[in-house]
C-alpha positions as CSV (number, residue, x, y, z in Angstrom):
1,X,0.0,0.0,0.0
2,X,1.2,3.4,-0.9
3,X,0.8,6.2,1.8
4,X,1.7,9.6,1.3
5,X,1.6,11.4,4.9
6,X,0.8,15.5,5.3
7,X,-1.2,17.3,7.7
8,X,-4.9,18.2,7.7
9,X,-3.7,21.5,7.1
10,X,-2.0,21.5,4.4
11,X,-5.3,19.5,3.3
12,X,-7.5,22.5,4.3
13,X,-5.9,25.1,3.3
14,X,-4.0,24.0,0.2
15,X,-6.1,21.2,-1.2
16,X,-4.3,22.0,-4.2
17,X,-1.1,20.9,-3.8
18,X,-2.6,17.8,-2.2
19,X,-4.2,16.8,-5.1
20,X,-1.2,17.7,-7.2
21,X,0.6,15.2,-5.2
22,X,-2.1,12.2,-5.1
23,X,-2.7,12.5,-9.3
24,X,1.0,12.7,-9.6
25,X,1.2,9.1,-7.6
26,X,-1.5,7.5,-9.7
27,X,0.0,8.7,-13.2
28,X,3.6,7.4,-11.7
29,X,2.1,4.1,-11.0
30,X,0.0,3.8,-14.2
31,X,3.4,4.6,-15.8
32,X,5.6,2.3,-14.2
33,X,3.0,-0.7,-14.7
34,X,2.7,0.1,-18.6
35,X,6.2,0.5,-18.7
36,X,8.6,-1.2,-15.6
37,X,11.8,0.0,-17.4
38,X,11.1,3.6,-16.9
39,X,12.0,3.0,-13.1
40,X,15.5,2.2,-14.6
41,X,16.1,5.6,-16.4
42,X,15.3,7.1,-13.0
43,X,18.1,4.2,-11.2
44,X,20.9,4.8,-13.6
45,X,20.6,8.5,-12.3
46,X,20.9,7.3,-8.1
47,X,22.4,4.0,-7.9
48,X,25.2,2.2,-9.3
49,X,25.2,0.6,-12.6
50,X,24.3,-2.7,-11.3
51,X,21.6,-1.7,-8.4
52,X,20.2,0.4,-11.5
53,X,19.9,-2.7,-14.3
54,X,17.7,-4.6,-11.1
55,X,15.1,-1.9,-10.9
56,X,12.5,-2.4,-13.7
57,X,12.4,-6.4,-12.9
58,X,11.7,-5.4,-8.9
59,X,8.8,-2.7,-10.8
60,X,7.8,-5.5,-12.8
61,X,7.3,-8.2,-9.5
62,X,5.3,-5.4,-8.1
63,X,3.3,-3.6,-10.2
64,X,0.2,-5.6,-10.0
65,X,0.1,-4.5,-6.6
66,X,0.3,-0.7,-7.6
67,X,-3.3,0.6,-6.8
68,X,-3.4,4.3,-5.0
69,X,-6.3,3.2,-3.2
70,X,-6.3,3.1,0.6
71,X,-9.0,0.9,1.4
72,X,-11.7,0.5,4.7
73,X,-10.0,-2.8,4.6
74,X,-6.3,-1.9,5.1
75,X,-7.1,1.2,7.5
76,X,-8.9,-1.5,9.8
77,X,-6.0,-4.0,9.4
78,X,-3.2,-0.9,10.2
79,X,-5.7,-0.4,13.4
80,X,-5.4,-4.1,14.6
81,X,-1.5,-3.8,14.1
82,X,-1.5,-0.8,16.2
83,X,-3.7,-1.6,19.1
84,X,-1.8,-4.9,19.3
85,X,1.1,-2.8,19.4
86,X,-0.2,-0.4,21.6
87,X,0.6,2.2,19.4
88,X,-2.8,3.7,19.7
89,X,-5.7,3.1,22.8
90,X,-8.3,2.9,20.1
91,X,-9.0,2.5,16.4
92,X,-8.6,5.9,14.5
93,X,-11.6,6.2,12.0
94,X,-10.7,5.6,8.4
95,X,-11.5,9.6,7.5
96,X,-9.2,10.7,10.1
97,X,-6.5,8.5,8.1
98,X,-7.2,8.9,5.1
99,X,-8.3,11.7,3.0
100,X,-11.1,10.3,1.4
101,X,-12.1,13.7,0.0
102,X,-9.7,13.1,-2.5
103,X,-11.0,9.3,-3.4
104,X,-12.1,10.3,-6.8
105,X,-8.3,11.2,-7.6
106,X,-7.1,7.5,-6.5
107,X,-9.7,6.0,-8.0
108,X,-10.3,7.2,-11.5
């Protein structure tokens, strides 16, 4: 699952910019499943030669799992993890995760 964390803030009062940044993650992962070697174009540019030539076959493995989606599902499964973990007292409703006011980006 793909999470990109801000603040309800920048949510509020820039909506913008968060949008900007959830349809640039879709087109990205539309991109990368048409096409795994474009992940190496961006390797060759940060990693060594031979980290690089493994990237688009990693993409590849993964990109039937590329879906910008956060689902009720997973929000209620990172709950369980975190109660067991006592990293929270209680669950955390999935709007207060997620910002579902921007579903129609993820799911178009």
């Amino acid at each position: 699952m793909i999470a990109l964390t801000t603040t309800e803030r920048l949510i509020d009062e820039r909506p913008e910019i968060a949008a900007g940044a959830v349809r640039a993650i879709v087109r990205a992962q539309k991109a990368l499943k048409a096409d795994p070697s474009l992940a190496t174009q961006i390797g060759n540019r940060l990693f060594p030669a031979d980290e690089a030539a493994l990237i688009a076959g990693l993409i590849a493995w993964d990109a039937p799992f590329y879906d910008a989606n956060i689902s009720a599902e997973a929000v209620a499964g990172l709950n369980k993890f975190a109660l067991a973990n006592g990293l929270t007292a209680e669950p955390i409703a999935y709007d207060r995760l997620v910002a579902s006011q921007l579903r129609d980006l993820w799911t178009a």
